[in-house]
C-alpha positions as CSV (number, residue, x, y, z in Angstrom):
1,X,41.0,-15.4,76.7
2,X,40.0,-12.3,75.1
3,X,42.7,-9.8,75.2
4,X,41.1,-6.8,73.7
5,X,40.5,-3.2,76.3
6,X,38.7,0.0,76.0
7,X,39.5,2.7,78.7
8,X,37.6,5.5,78.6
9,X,37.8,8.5,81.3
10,X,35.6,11.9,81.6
11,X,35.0,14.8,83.6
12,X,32.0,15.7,85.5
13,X,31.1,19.1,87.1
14,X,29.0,17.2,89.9
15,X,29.5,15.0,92.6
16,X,30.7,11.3,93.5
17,X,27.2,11.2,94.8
18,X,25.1,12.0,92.4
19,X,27.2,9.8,89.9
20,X,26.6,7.2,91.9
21,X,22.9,7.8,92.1
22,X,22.6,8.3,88.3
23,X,24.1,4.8,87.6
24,X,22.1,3.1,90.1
25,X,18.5,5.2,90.0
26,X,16.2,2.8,86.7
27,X,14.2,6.8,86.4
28,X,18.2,8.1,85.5
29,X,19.8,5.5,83.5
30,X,16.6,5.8,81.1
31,X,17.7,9.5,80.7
32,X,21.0,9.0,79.3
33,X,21.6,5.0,78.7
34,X,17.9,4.7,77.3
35,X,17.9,1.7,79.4
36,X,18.0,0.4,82.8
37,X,20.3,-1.6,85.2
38,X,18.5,-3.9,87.6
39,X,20.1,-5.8,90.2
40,X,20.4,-6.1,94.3
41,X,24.8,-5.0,93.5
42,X,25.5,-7.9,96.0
43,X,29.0,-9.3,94.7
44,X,27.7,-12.4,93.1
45,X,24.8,-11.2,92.4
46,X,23.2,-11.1,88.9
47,X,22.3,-8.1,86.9
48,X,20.4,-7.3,83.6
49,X,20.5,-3.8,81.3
50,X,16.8,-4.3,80.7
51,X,16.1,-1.7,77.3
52,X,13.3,1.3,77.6
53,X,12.0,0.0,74.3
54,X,8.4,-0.9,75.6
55,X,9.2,-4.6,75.5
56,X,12.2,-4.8,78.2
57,X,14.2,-5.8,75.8
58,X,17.3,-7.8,78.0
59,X,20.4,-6.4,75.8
60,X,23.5,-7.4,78.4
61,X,23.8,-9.8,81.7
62,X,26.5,-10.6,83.7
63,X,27.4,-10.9,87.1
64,X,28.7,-8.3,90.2
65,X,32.0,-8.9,91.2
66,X,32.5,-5.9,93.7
67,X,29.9,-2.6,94.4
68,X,31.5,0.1,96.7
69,X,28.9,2.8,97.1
70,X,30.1,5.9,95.2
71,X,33.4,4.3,94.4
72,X,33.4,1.2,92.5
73,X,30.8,-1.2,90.5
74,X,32.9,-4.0,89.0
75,X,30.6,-6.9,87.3
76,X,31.2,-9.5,84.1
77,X,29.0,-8.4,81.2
78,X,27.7,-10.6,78.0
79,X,24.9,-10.8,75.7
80,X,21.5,-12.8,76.9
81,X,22.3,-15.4,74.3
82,X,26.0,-16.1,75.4
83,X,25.7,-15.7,79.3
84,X,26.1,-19.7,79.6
85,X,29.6,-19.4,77.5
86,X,31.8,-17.8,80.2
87,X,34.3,-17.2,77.4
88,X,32.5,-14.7,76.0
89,X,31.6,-12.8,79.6
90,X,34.1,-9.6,79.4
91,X,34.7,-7.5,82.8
92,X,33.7,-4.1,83.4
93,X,35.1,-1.8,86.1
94,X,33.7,1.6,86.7
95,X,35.6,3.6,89.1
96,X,34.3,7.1,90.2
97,X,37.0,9.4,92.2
98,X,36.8,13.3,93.2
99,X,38.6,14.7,90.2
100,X,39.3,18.0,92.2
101,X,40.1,17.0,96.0
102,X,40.0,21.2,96.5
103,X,36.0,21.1,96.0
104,X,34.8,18.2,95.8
105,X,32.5,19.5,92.6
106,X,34.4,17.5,89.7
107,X,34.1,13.9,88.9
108,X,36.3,11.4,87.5
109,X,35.0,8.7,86.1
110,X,36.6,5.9,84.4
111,X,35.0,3.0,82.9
112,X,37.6,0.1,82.2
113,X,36.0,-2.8,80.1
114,X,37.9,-5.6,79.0
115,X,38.4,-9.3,77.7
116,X,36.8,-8.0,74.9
117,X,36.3,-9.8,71.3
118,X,37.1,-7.7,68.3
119,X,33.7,-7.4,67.7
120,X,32.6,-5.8,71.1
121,X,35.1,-4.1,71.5
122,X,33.8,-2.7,68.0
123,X,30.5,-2.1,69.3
124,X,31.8,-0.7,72.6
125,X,34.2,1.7,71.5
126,X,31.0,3.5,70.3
127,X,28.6,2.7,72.6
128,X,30.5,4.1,75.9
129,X,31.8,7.4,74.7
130,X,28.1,8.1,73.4
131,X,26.3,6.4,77.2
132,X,29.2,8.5,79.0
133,X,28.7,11.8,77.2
134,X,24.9,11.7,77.7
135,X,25.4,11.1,81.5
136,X,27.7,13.7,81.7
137,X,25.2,15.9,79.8
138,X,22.2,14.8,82.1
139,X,24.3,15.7,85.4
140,X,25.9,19.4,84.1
141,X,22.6,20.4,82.2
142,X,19.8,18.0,83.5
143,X,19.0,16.6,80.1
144,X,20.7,13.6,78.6
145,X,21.6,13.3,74.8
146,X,18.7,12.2,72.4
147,X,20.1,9.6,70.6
């Protein structure tokens, strides 16, 4: 088993809702992930981060393991080419709570993703921090980061 994790946990001046729109809505996730997620969030259910690259590029698969609206979306998450080697699936938890319970206007989100390899973990470590700060970007300002 893969024992490598990345934690990473930001700030948003919005809402649990909108957070949880943004990572489910394809028209948002192309806005600040340059890609979207499509599945039905059914625990057991499949999913696919399908690229905007004009070719729907499938770059990650996996499978949902839980989806509580505008709390938690928990799923398994591999490359295309390794989804039949369940050694290589990592997990990934991402877990939004009100950051200030007083008004209900900051976020905190946290996006646990582990059983890595060395090697994603490499790739993740700069991947999330850049997907998270564009999100963050796209909910405060209403433009995600061009990268």
């Amino acid at each position: 088993m893969n024992q490598e994790k990345f934690v990473y946990v930001t700030y948003i001046a919005t809402t649990t809702e909108k957070v949880w729109q943004a990572l489910m809505d394809g028209e948002l996730t192309r806005q600040f992930w340059k890609s979207e997620i499509v599945s039905d969030w059914t625990p057991g259910s499949s999913w696919q981060h399908i690229a905007d690259d004009g070719k729907a590029t499938v770059e990650h698969v996996g499978t949902v393991l839980e989806c509580i609206p505008g709390k938690r979306l928990a799923m398994t998450w591999v490359g295309p080419a390794n989804a039949a080697d369940l050694a290589k699936h990592s997990k990934l938890a991402i877990d939004i709570d009100k950051g200030d319970p007083k008004s209900g206007e900051l976020v905190r989100l946290t996006v646990t993703h582990e059983e890595l390899t060395p090697e994603v973990h490499r790739g993740i470590s700069f991947g999330w921090p850049l997907v998270l700060s564009s999100l963050k970007s796209l909910l405060e300002t209403g433009r995600g980061i061009d990268y």
